[in-house]
BAFI-359361 format. One record per residue (C-alpha): residue in one letter; x, y, z. Coordinates in nm, 4 decimals. Example, Ala and Ser with C-alpha at 12.3 -4.5 7.8 and 13.67 -1.06 7.14 Angstrom:
BEGIN
a:1.2300:-0.4500:0.7800
s:1.3670:-0.1060:0.7140
This chain:
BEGIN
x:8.8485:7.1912:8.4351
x:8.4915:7.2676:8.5767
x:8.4638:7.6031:8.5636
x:8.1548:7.8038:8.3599
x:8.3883:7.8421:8.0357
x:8.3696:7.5652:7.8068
x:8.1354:7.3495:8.0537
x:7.8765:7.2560:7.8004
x:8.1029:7.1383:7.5486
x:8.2562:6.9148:7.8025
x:7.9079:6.7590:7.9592
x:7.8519:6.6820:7.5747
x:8.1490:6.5043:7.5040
x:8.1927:6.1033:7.4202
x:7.8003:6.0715:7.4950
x:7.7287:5.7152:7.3600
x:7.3442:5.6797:7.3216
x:7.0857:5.9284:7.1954
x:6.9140:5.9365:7.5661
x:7.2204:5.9833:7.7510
x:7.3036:6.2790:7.5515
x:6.9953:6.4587:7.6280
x:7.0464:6.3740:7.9788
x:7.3945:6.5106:7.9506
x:7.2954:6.8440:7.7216
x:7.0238:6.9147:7.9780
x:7.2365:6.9197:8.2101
x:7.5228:7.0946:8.0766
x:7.2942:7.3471:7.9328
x:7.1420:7.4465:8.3275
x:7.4982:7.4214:8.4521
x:7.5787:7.7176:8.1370
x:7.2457:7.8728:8.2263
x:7.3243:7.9080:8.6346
x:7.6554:8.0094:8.5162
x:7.5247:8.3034:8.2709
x:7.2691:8.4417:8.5413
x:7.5961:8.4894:8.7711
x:7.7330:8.6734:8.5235
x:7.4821:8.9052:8.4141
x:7.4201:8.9942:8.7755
x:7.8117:9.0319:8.7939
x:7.9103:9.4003:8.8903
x:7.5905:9.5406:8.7169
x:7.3881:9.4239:9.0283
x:7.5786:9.6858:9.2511
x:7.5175:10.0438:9.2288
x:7.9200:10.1790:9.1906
x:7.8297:10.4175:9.4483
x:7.7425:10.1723:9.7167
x:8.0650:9.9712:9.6581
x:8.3019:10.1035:9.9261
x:8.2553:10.1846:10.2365
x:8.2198:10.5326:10.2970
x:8.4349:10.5881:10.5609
x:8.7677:10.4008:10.7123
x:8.6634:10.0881:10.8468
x:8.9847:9.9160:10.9404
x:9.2606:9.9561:11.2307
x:9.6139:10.0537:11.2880
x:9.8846:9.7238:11.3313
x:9.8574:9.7816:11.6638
x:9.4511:9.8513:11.7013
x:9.4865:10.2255:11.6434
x:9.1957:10.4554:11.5046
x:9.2580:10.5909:11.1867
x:9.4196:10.9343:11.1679
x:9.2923:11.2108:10.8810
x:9.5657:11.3396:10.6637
x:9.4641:11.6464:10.7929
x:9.6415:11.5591:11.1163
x:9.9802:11.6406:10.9325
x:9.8965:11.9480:10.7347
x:10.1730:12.2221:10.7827
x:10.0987:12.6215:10.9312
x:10.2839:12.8638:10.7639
x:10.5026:12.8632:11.0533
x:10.6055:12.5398:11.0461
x:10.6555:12.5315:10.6963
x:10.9172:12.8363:10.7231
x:11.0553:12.5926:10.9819
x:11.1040:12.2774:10.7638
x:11.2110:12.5082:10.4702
x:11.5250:12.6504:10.6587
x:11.6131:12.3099:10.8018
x:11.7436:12.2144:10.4798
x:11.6589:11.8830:10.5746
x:11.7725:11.5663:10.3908
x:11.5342:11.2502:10.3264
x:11.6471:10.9031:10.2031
x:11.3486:10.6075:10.0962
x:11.3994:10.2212:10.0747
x:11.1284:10.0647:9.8492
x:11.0083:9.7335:9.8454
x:11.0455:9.7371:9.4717
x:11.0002:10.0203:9.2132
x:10.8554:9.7844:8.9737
x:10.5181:9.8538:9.0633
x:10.2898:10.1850:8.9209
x:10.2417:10.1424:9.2918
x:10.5714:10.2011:9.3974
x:10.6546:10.5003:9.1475
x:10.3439:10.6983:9.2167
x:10.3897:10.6488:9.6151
x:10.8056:10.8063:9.5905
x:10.6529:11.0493:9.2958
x:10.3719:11.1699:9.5777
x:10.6704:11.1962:9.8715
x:10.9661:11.3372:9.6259
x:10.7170:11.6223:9.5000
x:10.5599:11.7539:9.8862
x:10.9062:11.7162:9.9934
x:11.0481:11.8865:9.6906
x:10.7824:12.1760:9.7374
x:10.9705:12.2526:10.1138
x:11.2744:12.2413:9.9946
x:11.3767:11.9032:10.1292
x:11.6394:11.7074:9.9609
x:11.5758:11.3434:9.8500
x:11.9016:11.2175:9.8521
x:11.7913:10.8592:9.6999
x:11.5454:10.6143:9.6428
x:11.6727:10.2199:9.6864
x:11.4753:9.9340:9.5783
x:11.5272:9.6320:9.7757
x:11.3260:9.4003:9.5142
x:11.1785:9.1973:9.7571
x:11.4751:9.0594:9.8824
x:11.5476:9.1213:10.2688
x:11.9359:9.1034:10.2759
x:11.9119:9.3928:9.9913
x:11.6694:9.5822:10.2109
x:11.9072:9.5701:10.5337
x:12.1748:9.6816:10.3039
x:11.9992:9.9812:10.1634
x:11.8889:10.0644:10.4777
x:12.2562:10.0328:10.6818
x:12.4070:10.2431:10.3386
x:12.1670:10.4949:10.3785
x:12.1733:10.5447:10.7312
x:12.5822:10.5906:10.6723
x:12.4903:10.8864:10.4223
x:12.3611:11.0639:10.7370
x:12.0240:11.1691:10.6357
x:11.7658:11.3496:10.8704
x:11.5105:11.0458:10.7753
x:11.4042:10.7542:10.6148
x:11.0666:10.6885:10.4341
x:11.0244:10.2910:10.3971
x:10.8644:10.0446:10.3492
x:10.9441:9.7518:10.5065
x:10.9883:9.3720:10.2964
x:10.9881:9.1829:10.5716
x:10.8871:9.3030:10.8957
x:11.0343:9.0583:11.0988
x:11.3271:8.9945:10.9460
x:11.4188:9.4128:10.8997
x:11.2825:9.4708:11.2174
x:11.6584:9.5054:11.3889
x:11.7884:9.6973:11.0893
x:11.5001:9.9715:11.1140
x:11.5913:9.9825:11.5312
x:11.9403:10.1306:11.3903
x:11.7751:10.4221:11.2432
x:11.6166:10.5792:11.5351
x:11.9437:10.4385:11.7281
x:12.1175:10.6856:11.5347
x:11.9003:11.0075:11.5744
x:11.7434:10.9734:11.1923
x:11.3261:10.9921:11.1896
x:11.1320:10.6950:11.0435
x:10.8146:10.6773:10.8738
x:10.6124:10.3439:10.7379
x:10.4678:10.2892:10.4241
x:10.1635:9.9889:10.4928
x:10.3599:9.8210:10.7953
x:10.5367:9.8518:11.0782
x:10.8519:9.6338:11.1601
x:10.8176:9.3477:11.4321
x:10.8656:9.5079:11.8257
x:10.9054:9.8657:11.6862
x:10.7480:10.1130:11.9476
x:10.5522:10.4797:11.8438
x:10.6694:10.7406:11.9009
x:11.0213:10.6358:11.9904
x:11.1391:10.3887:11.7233
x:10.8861:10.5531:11.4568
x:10.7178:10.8769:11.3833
x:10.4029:10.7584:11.1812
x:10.2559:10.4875:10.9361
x:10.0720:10.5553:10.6471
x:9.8732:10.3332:10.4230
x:9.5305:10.2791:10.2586
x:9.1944:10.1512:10.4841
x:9.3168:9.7877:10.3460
x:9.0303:9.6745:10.5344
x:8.7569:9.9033:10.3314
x:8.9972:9.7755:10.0610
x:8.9355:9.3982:10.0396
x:8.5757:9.4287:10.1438
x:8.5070:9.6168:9.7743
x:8.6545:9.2799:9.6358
x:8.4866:9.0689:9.8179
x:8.1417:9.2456:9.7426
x:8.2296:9.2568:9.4141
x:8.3320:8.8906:9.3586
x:7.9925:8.7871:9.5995
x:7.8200:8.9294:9.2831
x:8.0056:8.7334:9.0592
x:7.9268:8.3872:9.1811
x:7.6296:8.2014:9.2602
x:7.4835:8.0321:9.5719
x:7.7172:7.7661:9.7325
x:8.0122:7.8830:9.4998
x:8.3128:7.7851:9.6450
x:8.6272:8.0854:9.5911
x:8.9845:8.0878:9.6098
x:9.2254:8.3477:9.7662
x:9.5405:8.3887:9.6511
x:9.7065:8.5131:9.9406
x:10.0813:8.6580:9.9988
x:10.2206:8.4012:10.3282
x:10.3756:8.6848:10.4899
x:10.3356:8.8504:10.8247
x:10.2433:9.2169:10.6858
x:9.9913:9.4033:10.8086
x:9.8110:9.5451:10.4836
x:9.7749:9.2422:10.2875
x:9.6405:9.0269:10.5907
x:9.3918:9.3058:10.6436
x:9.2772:9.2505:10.3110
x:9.2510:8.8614:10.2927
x:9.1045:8.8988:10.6607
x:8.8078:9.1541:10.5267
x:8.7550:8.9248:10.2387
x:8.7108:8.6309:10.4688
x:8.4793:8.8342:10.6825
x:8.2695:8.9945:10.4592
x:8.1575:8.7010:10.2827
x:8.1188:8.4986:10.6439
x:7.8862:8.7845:10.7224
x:7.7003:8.8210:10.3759
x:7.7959:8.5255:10.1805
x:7.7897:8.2445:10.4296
x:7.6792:8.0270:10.1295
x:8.0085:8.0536:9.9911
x:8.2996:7.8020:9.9968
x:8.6544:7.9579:10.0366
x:8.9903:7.8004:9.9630
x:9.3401:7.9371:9.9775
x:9.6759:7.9529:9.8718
x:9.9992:8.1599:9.9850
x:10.2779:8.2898:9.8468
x:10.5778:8.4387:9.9560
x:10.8017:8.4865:9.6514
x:10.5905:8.7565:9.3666
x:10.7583:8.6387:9.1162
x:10.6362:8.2981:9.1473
x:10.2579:8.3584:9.1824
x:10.1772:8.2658:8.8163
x:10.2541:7.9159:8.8566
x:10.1569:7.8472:9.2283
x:9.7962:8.0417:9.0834
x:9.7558:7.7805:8.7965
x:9.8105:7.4482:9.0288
x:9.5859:7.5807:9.2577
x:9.3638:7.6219:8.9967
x:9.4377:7.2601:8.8464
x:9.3974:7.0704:9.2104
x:9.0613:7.2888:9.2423
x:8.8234:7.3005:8.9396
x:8.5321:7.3810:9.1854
x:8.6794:7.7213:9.2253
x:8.4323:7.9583:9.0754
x:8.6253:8.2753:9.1190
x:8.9622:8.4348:9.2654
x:9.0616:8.7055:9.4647
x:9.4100:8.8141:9.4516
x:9.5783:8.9834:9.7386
x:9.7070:9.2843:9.4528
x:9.7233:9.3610:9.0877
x:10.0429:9.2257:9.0126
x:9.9310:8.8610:9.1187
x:9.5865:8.8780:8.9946
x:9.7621:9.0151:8.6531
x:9.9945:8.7007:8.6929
x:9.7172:8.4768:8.7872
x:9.4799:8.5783:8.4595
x:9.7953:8.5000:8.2611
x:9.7321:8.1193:8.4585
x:9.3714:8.1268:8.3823
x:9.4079:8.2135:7.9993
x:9.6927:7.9399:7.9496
x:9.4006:7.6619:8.0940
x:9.1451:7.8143:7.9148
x:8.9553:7.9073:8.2147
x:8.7136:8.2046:8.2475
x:8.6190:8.3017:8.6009
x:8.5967:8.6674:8.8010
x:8.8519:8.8115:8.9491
x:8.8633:9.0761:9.1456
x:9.2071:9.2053:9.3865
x:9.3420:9.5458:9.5520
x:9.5497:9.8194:9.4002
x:9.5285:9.9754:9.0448
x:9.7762:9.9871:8.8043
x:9.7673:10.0754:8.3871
x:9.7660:9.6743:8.3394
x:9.5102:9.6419:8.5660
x:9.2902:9.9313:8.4768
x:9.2686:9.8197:8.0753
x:9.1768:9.4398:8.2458
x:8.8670:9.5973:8.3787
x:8.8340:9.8312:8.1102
x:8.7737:9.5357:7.8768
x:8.5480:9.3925:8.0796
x:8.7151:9.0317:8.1099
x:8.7821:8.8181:8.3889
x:8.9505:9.1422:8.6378
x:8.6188:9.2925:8.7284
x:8.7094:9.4993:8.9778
x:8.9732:9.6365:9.2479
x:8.9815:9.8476:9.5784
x:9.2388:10.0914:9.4991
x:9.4967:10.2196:9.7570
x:9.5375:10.5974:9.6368
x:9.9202:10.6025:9.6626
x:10.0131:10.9356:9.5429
x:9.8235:11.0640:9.8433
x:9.9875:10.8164:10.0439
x:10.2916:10.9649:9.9487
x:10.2092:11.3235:10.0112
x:10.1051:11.2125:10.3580
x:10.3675:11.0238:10.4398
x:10.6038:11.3620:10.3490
x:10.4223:11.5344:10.5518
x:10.4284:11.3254:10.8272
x:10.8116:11.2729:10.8154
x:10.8307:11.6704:10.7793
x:10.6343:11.7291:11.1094
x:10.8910:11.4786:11.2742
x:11.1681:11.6818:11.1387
x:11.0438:11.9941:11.3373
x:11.0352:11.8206:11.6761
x:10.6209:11.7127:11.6106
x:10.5092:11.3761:11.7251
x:10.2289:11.2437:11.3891
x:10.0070:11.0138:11.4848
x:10.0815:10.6560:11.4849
x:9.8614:10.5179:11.1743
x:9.7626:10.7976:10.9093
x:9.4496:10.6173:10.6892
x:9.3825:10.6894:10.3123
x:9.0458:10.6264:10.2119
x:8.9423:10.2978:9.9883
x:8.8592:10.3404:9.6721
x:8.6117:10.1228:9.4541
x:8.7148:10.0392:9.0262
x:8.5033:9.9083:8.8111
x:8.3948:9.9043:8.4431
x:8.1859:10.1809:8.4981
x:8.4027:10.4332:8.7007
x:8.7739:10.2703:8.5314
x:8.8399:10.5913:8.3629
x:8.7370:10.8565:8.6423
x:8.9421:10.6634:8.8799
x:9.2491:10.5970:8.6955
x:9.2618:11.0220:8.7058
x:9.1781:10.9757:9.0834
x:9.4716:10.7538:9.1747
x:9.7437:10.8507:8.9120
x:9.6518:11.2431:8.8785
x:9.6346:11.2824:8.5096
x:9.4073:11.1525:8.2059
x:9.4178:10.8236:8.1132
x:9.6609:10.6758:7.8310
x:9.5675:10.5966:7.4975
x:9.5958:10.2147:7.5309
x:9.3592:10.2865:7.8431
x:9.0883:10.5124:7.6937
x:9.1191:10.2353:7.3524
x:9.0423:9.9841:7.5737
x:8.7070:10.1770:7.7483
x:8.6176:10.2930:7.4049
x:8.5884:9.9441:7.2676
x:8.4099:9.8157:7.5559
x:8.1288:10.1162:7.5457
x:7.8741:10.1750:7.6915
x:7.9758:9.9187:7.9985
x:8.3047:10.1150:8.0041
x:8.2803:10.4820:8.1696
């Protein structure tokens, strides 16, 4: 394959006449020497600061300005409210597989906990929409005075999550909103991370990484949901804007657990690919595994952190950076949302979370950021080894 690892070794090999072969080293040695400058400009060239963006950039689903979190903060009025409703809360997950996931029902189960709401379960559909409408028809059975979700499939759910407000239970979205699904009426609010801001730290990040007329692959999730099109679509735009230069291929998938393999053809059909993004951690975790199996050494970079993800950049291999989602916050807004519903409030329609930039340099500070405690041994290890890159 023709990526920067190994390419000098390659250009080298079965040269047949003494002239040829300094033809070929020459050649092979430019190709390593382009290859190095990328790197050493890679990440370094960026002050960590000037990363993100320092405000929300992107939109609702449905073209909405971003709400502040501060539009769903509790008086001490209401909160006596919510506290003698002894209100009860069910949430359907996508999967709890995911640090993602956990910190997200962690952030709702402890605001909720805090105003004496009950959490009367957490499902986990796994990805698979006929589990979802289950968990979602079982839960609304259990009577509870809402649902926190978030969605699979928002076209194929959309009907199921109609039955919810149908039967006099509040709704709030986690990152997307069902297919046809009307605010305020059908849902109270949606919550998620600027995925916008998001992708644009990866694609800044991987710009840096590359050199002129690079060409880039995406490896995209083929699904209709609103946060991870956001970020493919800001990756696509930023480097159209400051990149033109650049080359960009794609390649979807629709089933997670498959990525690894889809990853490594693409990679095997394309050796002009010069570096990756991957829509979130979990595929650009999968895809590395791809990478290392073909020998191939080329920057990453993807959205959402997670302790896997945070020692990759720690190290200071291939992952080079992420835009986090901060989804512990996420969760306490989304709580708080769903409790101002409870008490007869109308939240806005899209809540935003601001972006939030990881690299070598900040790994540490914003594993503490997003997870809200120090980082774990194998995490620090990794930092300490990589020193003084890692901070």
């Amino acid at each position: 394959m023709k990526h920067c690892h190994g390419s000098a070794s390659r250009a080298a090999r079965g040269v047949s006449s003494s002239v040829a072969a300094v033809v070929t080293v020459s050649a092979a040695l430019a190709a390593a020497l382009a290859c190095a400058s990328a790197g050493a400009q890679c990440v370094s060239s960026l002050q960590a600061g000037s990363i993100g963006p320092k405000s929300i950039v992107g939109q609702g689903p449905n073209g909405e300005k971003a709400a502040s979190v501060d539009a769903v903060q509790l008086t001490a009025a209401e909160a006596a409210k919510v506290k003698a409703g002894k209100f009860k809360v069910g949430i359907s997950m996508q999967t709890m597989n995911l640090d993602w996931s956990q910190l997200q029902v962690q952030g709702i189960t402890d605001t909720l906990k805090k105003y004496d709401v009950d959490v009367i379960g957490t499902a986990s559909a796994e990805y698979q929409v006929d589990k979802q409408i289950a968990d979602i028809e079982n839960t609304i059975q259990r009577h509870p005075d809402g649902i926190i979700s978030i969605p699979v499939d928002g076209t194929a759910t959309a009907a199921t999550y109609k039955k919810v407000s149908a039967a006099g239970i509040k709704l709030v979205f986690m990152d997307n909103v069902p297919t046809g699904l009307k605010h305020p009426e059908q849902y109270a609010s949606m919550i998620s991370a600027d995925s916008e801001g998001n992708g644009q730290i990866a694609a800044k990040v991987l710009a840096s990484c590359v050199p002129q007329g690079a060409t880039i692959g995406l490896v995209n999730f083929g699904v209709d949901y609103f946060s991870t099109k956001e970020r493919t679509k800001a990756v696509n735009e930023w480097m159209k804007k400051n990149r033109p230069d650049i080359k960009i291929k794609q390649v979807d998938f629709t089933d997670p657990s498959k990525v690894g393999q889809i990853a490594g053809d693409f990679l095997t059909g394309n050796p002009d690919v010069k570096g990756l993004f991957a829509v979130w951690d979990q595929p650009a975790l999968d895809t590395l595994t791809s990478m290392r199996a073909q020998g191939v050494n080329i920057p990453v970079t993807t959205v959402d952190l997670g302790l896997q993800s945070a020692i990759e950049i720690a190290k200071g291999g291939p992952l080079k950076a992420t835009g986090s989602q901060r989804p512990y916050d996420q969760g306490v807004a989304e709580a708080m949302a769903m409790m101002k519903a409870l008490i007869g409030q109308t939240p806005p329609a899209w809540i935003g979370v601001q972006s939030l930039p990881v690299v070598q340099s900040t790994v540490l500070e914003a594993y503490k950021t997003v997870f809200k405690k120090d980082p774990p041994p194998q995490l620090a290890d990794a930092c300490k080894k990589a020193k003084p890159a890692c901070g």
